[in-house]
PLY file of the C-alpha trace (Angstrom):
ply
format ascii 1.0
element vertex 74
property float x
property float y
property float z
element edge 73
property int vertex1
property int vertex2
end_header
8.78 4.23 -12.60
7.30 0.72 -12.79
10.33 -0.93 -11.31
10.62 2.11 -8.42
6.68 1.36 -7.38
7.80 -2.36 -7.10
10.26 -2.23 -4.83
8.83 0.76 -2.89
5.89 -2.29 -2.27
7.84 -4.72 -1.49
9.19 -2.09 1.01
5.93 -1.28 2.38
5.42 -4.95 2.59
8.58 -5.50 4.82
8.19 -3.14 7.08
4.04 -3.95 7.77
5.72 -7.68 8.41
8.32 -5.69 10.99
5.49 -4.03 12.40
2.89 -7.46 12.56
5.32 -9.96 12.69
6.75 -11.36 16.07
8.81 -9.06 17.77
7.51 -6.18 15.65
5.83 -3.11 17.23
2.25 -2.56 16.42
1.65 1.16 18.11
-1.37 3.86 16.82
1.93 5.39 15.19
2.83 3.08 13.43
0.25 2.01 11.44
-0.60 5.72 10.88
2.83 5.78 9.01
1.88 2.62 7.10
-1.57 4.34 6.43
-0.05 6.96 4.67
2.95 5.45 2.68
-0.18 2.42 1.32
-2.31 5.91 0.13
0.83 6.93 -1.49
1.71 4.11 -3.00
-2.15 3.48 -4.54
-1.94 6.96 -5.89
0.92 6.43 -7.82
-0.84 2.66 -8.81
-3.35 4.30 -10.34
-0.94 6.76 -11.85
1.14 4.26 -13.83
-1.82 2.14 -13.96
-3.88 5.00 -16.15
-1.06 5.67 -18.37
-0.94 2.04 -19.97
-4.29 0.42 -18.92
-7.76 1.16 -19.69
-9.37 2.33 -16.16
-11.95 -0.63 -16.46
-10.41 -3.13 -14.17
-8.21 -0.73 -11.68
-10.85 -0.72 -9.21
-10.46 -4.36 -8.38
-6.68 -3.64 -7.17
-7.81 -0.28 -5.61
-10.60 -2.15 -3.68
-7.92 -4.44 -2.23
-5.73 -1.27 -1.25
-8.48 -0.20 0.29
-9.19 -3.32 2.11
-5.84 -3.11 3.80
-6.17 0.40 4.78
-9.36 0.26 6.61
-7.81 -2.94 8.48
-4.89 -0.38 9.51
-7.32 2.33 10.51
-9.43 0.32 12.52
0 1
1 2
2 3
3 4
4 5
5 6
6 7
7 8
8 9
9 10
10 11
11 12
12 13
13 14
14 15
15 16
16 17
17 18
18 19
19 20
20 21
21 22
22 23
23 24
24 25
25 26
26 27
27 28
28 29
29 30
30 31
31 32
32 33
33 34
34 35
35 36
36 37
37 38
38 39
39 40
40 41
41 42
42 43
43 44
44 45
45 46
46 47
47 48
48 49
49 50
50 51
51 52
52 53
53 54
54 55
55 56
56 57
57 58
58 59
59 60
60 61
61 62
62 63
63 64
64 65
65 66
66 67
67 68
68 69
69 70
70 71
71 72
72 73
């Protein structure tokens, strides 16, 4: 599952670069879509990140997902 979550990131990551990056299409649509596949993929952070790691620390990395989707929102 580890390996899965990476490259669905790195995924994520490519197409918010398609969608931000020159050329790419930056519609209301569009980052609704990337909205929902980031609160997807910090679910399933915390998921694997619970089943190994003491929950001390996660909210650092959920803080910066969270960043990132309230820059898409708004």
């Amino acid at each position: 599952p580890y390996w899965i979550f990476a490259v669905d990131t790195l995924r994520h990551a490519a197409r918010k670069t398609s969608i931000f990056g020159r050329g790419g299409r930056d519609t209301a649509q569009a980052r609704r879509e990337l909205c929902a596949e980031l609160s997807g993929l910090m679910r399933r952070f915390k998921t694997l990140w619970l089943a190994r790691n003491r929950p001390s620390e996660i909210r650092i990395t959920l803080k910066r997902y969270q960043r990132v989707l309230d820059s898409l929102s708004g």
